[in-house]
C-alpha positions in Angstrom: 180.1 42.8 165.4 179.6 39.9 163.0 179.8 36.3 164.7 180.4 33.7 162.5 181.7 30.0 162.6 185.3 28.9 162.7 185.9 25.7 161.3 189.1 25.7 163.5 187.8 26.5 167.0 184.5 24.6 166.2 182.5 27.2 167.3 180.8 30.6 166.8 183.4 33.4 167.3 183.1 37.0 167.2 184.9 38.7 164.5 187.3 41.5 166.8 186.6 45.0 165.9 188.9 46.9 163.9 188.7 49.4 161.4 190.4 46.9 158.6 190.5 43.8 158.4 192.1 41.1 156.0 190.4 38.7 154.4 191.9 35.8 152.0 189.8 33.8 149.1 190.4 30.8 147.4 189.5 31.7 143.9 188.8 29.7 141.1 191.0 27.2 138.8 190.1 28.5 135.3 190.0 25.5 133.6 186.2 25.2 132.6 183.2 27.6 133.5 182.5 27.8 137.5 178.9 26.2 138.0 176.1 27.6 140.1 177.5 24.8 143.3 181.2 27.1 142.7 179.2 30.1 142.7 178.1 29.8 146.1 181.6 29.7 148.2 181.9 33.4 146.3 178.8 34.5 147.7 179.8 33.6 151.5 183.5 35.9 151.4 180.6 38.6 150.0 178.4 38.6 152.1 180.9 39.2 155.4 182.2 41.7 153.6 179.2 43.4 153.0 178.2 43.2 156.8 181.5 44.1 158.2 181.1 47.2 155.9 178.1 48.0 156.6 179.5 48.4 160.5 182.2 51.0 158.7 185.2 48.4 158.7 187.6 48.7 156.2 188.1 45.2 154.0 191.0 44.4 152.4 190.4 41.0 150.1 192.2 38.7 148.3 191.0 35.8 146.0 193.6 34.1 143.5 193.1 32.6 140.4 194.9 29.4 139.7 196.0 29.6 136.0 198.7 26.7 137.0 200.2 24.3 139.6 196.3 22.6 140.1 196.9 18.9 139.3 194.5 15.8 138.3 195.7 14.0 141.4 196.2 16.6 143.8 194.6 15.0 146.7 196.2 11.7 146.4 199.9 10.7 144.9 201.0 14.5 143.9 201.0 12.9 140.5 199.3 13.7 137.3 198.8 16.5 134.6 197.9 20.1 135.4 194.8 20.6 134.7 194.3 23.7 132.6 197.3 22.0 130.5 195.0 19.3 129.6 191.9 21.4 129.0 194.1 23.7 126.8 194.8 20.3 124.8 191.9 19.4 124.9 190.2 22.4 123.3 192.7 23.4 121.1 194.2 26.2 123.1 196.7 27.9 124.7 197.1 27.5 128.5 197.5 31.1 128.5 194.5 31.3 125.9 192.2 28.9 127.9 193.0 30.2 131.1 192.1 34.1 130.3 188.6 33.0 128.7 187.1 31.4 131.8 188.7 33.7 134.1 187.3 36.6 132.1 183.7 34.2 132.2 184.1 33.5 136.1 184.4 37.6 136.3 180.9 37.6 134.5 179.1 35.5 137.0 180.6 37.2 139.8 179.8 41.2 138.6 176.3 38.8 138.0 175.6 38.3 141.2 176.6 41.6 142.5 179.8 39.7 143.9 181.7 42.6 145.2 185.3 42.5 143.0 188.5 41.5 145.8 191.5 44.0 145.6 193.7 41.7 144.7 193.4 39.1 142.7 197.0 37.7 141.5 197.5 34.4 139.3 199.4 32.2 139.9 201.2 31.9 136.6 202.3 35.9 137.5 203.2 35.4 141.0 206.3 32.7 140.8 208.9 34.7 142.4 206.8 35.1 145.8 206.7 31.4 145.5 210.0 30.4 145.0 210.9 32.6 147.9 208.7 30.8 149.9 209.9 27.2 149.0 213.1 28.4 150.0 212.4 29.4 153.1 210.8 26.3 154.1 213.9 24.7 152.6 215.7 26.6 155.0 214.2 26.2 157.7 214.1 22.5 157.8 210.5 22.4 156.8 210.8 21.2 153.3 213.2 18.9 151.2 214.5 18.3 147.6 214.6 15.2 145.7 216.6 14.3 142.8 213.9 14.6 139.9 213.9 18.2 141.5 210.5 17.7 143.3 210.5 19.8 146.3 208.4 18.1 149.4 206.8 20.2 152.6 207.9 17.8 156.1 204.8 17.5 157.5 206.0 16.1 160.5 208.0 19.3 161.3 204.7 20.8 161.9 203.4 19.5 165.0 199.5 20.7 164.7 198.7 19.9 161.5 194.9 18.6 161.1 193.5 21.5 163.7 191.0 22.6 161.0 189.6 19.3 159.6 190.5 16.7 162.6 192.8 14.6 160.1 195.5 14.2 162.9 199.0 12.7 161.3 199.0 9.6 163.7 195.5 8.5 161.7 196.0 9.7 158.5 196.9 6.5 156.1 198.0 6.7 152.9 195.1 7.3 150.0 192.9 4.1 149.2 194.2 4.6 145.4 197.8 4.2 145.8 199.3 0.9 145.7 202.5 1.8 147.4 203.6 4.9 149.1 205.7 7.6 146.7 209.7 6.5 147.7 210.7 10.2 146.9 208.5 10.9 150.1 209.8 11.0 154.1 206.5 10.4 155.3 203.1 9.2 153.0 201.0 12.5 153.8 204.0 15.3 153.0 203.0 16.8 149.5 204.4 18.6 146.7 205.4 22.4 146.9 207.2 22.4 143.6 207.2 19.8 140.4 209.5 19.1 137.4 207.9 20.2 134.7 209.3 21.8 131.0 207.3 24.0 128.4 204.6 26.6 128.6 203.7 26.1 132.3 207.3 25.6 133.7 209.9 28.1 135.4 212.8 28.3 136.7 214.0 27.5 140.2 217.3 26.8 142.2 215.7 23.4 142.4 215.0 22.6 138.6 212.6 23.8 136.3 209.2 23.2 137.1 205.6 24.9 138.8 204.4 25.4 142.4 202.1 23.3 143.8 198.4 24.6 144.5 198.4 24.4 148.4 201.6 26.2 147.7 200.3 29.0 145.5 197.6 30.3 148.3 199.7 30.5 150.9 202.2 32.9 148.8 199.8 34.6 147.9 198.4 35.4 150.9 201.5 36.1 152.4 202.3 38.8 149.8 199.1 40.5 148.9 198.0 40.5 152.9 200.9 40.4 155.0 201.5 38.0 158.0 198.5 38.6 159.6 195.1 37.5 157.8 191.6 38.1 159.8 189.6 35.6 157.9 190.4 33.1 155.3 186.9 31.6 153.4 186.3 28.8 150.7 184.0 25.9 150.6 184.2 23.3 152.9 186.0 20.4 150.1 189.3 22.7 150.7 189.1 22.2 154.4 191.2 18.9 153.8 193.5 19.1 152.3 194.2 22.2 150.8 193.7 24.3 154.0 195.4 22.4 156.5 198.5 22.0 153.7 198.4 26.0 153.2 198.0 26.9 157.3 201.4 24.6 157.8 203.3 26.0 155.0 202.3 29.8 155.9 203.0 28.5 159.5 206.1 27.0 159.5 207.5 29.9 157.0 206.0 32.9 159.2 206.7 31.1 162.7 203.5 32.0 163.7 199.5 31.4 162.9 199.1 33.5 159.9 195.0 33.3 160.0 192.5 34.2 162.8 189.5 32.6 161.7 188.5 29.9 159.2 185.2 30.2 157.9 183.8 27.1 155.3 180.8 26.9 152.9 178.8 23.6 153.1 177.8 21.5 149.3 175.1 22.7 147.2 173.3 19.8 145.4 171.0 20.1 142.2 167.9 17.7 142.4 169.5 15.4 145.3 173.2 15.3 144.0 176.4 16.5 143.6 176.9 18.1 140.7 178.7 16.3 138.4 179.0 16.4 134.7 178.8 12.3 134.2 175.3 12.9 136.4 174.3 15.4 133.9 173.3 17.8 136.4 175.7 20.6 135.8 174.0 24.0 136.3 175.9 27.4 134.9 174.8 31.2 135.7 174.4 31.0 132.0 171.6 28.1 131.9 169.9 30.4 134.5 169.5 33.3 132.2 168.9 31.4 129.4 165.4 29.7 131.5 164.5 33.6 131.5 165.4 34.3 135.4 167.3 36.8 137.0 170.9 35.5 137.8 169.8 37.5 141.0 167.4 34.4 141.7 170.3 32.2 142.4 171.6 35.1 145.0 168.4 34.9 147.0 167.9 31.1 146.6 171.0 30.8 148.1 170.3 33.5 150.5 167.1 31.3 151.8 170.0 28.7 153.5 172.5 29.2 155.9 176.0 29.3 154.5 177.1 26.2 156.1 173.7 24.3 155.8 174.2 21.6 153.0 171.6 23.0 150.4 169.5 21.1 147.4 169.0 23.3 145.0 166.2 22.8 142.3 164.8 24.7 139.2 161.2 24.8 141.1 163.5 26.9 144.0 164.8 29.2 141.1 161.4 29.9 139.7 160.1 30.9 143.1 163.3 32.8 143.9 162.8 34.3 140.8 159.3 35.2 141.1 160.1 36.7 144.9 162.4 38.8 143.5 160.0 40.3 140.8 157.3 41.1 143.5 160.1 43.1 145.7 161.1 45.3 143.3 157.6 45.9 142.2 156.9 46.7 145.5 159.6 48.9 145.8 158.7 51.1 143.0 155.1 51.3 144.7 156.3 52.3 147.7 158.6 54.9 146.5 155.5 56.5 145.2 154.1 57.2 149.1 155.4 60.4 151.2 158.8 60.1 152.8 158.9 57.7 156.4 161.6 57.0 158.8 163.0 53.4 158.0 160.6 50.5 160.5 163.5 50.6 163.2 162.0 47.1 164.5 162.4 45.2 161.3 165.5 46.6 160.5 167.2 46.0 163.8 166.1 42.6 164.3 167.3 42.2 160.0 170.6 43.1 161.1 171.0 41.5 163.9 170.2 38.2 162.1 172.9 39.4 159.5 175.5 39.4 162.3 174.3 35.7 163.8 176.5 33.8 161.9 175.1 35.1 158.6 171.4 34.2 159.7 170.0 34.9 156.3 167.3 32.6 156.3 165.9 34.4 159.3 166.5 37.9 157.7 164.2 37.3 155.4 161.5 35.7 157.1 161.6 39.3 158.6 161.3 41.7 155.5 158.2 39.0 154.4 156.9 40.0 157.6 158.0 43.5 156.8 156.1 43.0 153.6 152.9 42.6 155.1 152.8 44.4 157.9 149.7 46.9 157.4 151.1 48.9 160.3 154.4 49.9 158.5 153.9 52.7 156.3 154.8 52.1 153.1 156.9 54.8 152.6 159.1 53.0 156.0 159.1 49.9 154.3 160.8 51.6 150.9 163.5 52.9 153.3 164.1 49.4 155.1 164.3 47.6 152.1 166.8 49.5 150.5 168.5 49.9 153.5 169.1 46.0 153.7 169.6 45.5 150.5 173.3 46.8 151.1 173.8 43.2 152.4 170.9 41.4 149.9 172.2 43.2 147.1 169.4 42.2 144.9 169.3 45.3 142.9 165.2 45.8 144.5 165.4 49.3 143.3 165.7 48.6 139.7 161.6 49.1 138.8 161.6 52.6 140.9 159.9 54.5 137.9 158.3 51.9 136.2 155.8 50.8 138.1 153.1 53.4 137.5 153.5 52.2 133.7 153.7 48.6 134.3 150.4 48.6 136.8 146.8 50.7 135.9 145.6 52.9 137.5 144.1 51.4 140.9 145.9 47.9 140.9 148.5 48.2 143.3 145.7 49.2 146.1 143.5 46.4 144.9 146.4 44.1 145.2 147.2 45.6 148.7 143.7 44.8 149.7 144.0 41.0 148.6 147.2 40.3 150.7 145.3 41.4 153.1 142.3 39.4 152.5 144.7 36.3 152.0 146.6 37.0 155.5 143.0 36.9 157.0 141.8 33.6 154.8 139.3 35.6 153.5 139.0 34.0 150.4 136.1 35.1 149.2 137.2 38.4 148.8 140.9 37.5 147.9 138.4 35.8 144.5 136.7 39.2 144.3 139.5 40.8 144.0 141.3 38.4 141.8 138.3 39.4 139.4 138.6 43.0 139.7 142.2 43.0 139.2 141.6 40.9 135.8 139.2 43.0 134.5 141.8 46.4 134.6 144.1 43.4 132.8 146.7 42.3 135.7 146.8 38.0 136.6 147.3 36.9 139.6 148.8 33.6 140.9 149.0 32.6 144.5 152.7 30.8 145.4 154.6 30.0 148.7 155.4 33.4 148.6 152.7 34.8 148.0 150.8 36.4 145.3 152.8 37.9 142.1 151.2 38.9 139.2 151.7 40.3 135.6 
């Protein structure tokens, strides 16, 4: 079975085997377009899915989409304006209006990059009632506490293990560096909001006053409803470890009297060119600047693929473009050798693949393998059209897409004498890998030599 990292146990656990299994999302807030850095917390709840599937278990997913409750100042003083209120202002809009059009955008990106859709997928703005019911609770239970301006605040003290996932232990947490004096509708400086006054369009009803939920609220209802109690694996990038997670584990906690989530599994930063990306830094790269550069959205998939999930990762336009051009060459190669007579998959390659797959998502390593794959003269090529395909279950780069186009896009001869050269080039021959540079230009194909290897057009 898979064996992947929980941010909780600090260490590499192995996912128990079951024939379903639960696994909880934290979606997107849907207030502007999701960049490429987003992107990549998506791809890690896709890729255990697609490995726990491919060992016949059941998944059951969950990702929300926050539409409301998602503040300016969420991390600090529980104060400020929700964000897609201000966006909506903003840009002229509706929250309601807003809202749907990057949600329906994120949903682009995600098809994309063959990010498998969740079963559910609730927003917040439709889910109140679960949420109210869940405020109560902790009311109830002595967990939570109303103020006059009918704020509703979660007792963090009543829940004695708070900081297990990020280390952030209650006896050392101060209050934030931008507050000049601790909020007096607070018990204690680190409780946090599970419900805010609030009137107009993003406001409801509640025994409390009118008002909307809070976001560390809003994931653990969600959960709780569209799961159930018990919740195998709960992903998202590694900024939501504190303090979104560790807010959402005590509320589901404290309301469920038990740990609601087996394993927590984290995402590491992606950086463009050196840094965070940032819109004052200029350096804010969408799916849609991808395309629009003329590569394969599926690029980003396998330039993320190239680092571990919770490796911190630079990304840069040079990675894209070689990404990009690896991605060409497979498919190519695919459609090549779907052309030779029929050959049991290479069982070597593809167990050592998968077992990579299941080593804490060990992608980097998986495809070193299928390079090796790729040039191994001993493989038939009719076994290395099977393993491909095979794998790409997990890649999901789409490398059967050119499977009847080849012959057309290649003369007659070409995709032998280009055979021959990766041969020549594995065995420095370079004299010959010239030769056959030439020969391949006179039937009309180029060919350019990268980190890859050779691609040509």
């Amino acid at each position: 079975m898979l064996r992947i990292y929980d941010t909780r146990a600090r260490q590499v656990e192995e996912i128990e085997r079951s024939r379903a299994l639960r696994m909880y999302t934290c979606g997107p807030t849907v207030y502007r377009s999701a960049h490429v850095g987003n992107l990549r917390s998506y791809l890690l709840s896709d890729l255990i899915r697609r490995v726990l599937e491919r060992q016949r278990v059941r998944m059951v997913v969950c990702q929300n989409i926050t539409d409301v409750g998602h503040v300016t100042d969420d991390s600090a003083a529980d104060t400020g304006e929700d964000k897609v209120r201000m966006q909506a202002r903003a840009e002229g809009r509706s929250p309601a209006e807003l809202a749907r059009a990057y949600e329906e955008e994120f949903r682009r990106d995600t098809l994309a990059l063959n990010l498998r859709p969740p079963e559910h997928t609730p927003r917040a703005s439709e889910t109140i009632e679960p949420m109210v019911e869940l405020v109560a609770k902790l009311i109830e239970r002595g967990h939570a506490y109303t103020v006059p301006d009918g704020s509703v605040f979660f007792d963090v003290r009543t829940f004695p293990t708070y900081g297990e996932i990020s280390g952030n232990r209650l006896e050392d947490l101060q209050p934030a560096h931008r507050i000049e004096a601790v909020d007096p509708r607070k018990r204690f400086h680190a409780d946090w909001a599970l419900w805010k006054p609030a009137e107009g369009d993003l406001s409801w009803e509640a025994p409390w006053g009118a008002g909307f939920p809070g976001w560390h609220l809003e994931c653990s209802a969600m959960s709780l409803r569209f799961l159930g109690e018990r919740v195998d694996l709960h992903t998202g990038g590694i900024d939501l470890r504190f303090p979104h997670h560790e807010d959402e584990r005590a509320q589901s906690g404290a309301a469920t009297g038990h740990e609601v989530v087996k394993h927590w599994v984290h995402g590491e930063h992606l950086l463009f060119d050196g840094r965070k990306m940032a819109k004052s830094s200029g350096n804010v790269v969408l799916l849609s600047d991808v395309t629009e550069a003329g590569l394969d959205p599926l690029a980003v998939r396998l330039a993320f693929l190239e680092h571990r999930y919770r490796q911190q990762m630079n990304l840069t336009w040079d990675t894209l473009r070689a990404a990009d051009r690896t991605l060409r060459r497979w498919r190519t190669r695919v459609a090549e050798w779907s052309e030779s007579p029929s050959s049991p998959m290479a069982a070597h390659y593809v167990q050592r693949v998968e077992a990579a797959f299941d080593d804490d998502l060990d992608t980097p390593s998986a495809l070193r393998l299928m390079r090796e794959l790729e040039r191994d003269p001993e493989v038939a090529p009719g076994a290395k059209f099977e393993s491909f395909l095979h794998l790409d279950q997990v890649l999901a780069l789409d490398l059967s897409t050119q499977i009847g186009r080849a012959p057309a896009a290649l003369p007659g001869g070409a995709a032998e004498l280009l055979e021959q050269r990766s041969r020549a080039r594995e065995a420095r021959d370079w004299a010959a890998a010239d030769r056959l540079r030439d020969e391949l230009a006179e039937l009309g194909v180029r060919v350019s030599d990268t980190p890859d290897g050779q691609s040509w057009g």
